[in-house]
C-alpha positions, 0 to 999 in steps of 0.5 A, a space after each residue: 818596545 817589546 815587553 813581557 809582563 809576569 807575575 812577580 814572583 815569576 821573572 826568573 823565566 825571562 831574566 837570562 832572555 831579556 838580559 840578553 836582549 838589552 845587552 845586544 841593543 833590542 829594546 825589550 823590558 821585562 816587568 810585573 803584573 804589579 806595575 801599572 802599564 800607564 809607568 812603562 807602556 806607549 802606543 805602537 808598543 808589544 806587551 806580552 802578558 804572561 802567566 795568565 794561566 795562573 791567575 785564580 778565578 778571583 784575579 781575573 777580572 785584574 788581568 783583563 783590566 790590565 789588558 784594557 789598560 794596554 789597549 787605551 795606551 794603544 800597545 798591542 797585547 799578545 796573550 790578550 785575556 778576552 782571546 786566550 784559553 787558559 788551562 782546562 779549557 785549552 785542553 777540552 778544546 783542543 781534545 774536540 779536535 782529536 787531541 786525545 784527552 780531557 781534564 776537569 776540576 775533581 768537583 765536575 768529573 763525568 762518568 765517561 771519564 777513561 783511567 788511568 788519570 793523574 791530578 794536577 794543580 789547575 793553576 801552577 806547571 809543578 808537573 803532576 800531583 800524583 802518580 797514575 791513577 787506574 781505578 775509581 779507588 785510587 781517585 778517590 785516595 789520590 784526591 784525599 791526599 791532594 786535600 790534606 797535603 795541598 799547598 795552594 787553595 782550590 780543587 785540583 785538575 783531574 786529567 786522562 792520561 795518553 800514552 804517547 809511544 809508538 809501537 815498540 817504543 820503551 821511551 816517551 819524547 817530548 818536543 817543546 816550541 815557541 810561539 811567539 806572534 805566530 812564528 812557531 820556533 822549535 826548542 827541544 827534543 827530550 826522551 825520558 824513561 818516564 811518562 812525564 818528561 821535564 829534561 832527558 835522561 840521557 842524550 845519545 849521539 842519535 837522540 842528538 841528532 834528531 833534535 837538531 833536525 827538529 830545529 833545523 826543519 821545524 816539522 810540526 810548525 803547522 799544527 803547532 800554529 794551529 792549536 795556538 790559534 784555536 787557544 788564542 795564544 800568541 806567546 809561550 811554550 807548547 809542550 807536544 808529541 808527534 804522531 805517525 801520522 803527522 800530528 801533535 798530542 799537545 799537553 800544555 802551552 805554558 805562557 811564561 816558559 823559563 826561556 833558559 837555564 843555565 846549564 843551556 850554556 855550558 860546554 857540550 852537545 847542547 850548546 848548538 841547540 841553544 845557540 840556534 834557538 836564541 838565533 831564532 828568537 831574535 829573528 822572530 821579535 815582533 816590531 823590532 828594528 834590531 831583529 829585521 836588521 838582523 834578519 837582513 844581515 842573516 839572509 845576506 850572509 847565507 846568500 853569499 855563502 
């Protein structure tokens, strides 16, 4: 049995998936960090945990118990605490291979850092904490608004801004795949006017067509699988941009993505693409019988046609 394990105020993320899933007889569960595995966990089982990137320096030592708790069982753990790096030091990793920025808490910043930068919460994906900040001054104003209107304890991220549009690009884009025990699936392709792209502004029928290429060729799975394996990650969401050469900016791997929204399923151009990302999930479900009997029966059915 598969199960993802998030903080519980933070189910909503999986609960369409995971119902979903049941519904068409996989067997995969969703629980909290709240339930002991010794409820719900036997060996040979797939524990996904999920949200380790918001889980504060004081509630560390929780996680890895959590994930000892799982290997005694003899489950296997994907996002196991004692491999994956969680944020600011994901990004400082990757930035030592070429990735193009840095980040650090407001306490530690260096001297070489390269504005413009932004802040952020260290802890939660609420996008971020100020605008573009281009000057030592506007740091330094940013960070005392930060403390006055903080919602949550702790120091905030300072991170180097990239700019991630070509030449004569007016648009920023944004891809998004999954990785989910090594296979590297494709999500989505947005554009936005903005530099922070959570959703598209607007789709043209062209922004639409190169999404749907993106999913059917999966171009970037290489370095996607690539920065996943240096941060030790083995389920969530990376949040990327494609250089001309190939390679990837990556901004963030989520490890508890909201899989689906609801509006993923109404009427429209972007139904196929949700349909063919769930398709792809299934496929890639670690260790279970319903998805390589699926498989099976997808391989077969593109054979004879």
């Amino acid at each position: 049995m598969i199960h993802f394990v998030t903080l519980p105020a933070h189910q909503y993320t999986h609960d369409i998936l995971v119902t979903e899933l049941v519904r068409q007889g996989h067997a995969v569960g969703l629980r909290d960090y709240a339930t002991s595995p010794a409820r719900f966990c036997r060996p040979q089982d797939t524990v996904i945990l999920c949200d380790i990137e918001r889980f504060r320096e004081a509630d560390l030592e929780r996680l890895h118990r959590y994930a000892r708790r799982c290997d005694e069982i003899g489950a296997r753990v994907l996002n196991h605490p004692e491999r994956a790096l969680r944020r600011t030091e994901l990004i400082n990793t990757l930035a030592l291979h070429g990735n193009g920025f840095r980040a650090w808490p407001a306490s530690e910043i260096p001297s070489d850092i390269r504005f413009p930068v932004f802040l952020r919460d260290e802890y939660e994906h609420d996008g971020p904490a100020s605008d573009l900040l281009h000057t030592p001054g506007e740091l330094t104003e940013a960070l005392r608004r930060f403390d006055r209107e903080r919602r949550h304890d702790g120091e905030p991220l300072v991170v180097e801004y990239i700019d991630i549009r070509g030449a004569g690009d007016s648009r920023y884009h944004k891809y998004g795949a999954f990785i989910l025990d090594g296979a590297v699936i494709p999500r989505h392709l947005f554009f936005g006017k903005h530099w922070v792209v959570k959703r598209p502004d607007e789709q043209s029928e062209a922004d639409l067509d190169a999404e749907r290429d993106y999913l059917e060729r999966n171009h970037y799975a290489g370095p996607v699988a690539e920065a996943c394996k240096r941060a030790g990650i083995e389920y969530g969401r990376m949040d990327f941009s494609a250089r001309d050469d190939g390679s990837v900016t990556v901004f963030e791997i989520n490890t508890n993505p909201t899989v689906f929204h609801l509006e993923d399923f109404a009427p429209g151009p972007r139904r196929g693409v949700t349909d063919a990302f769930y398709r792809m999930i299934r496929r890639h479900l670690p260790n279970d019988p319903v998805a390589s009997v699926d498989d099976h029966a997808d391989r077969a059915g593109g054979e004879r046609r």
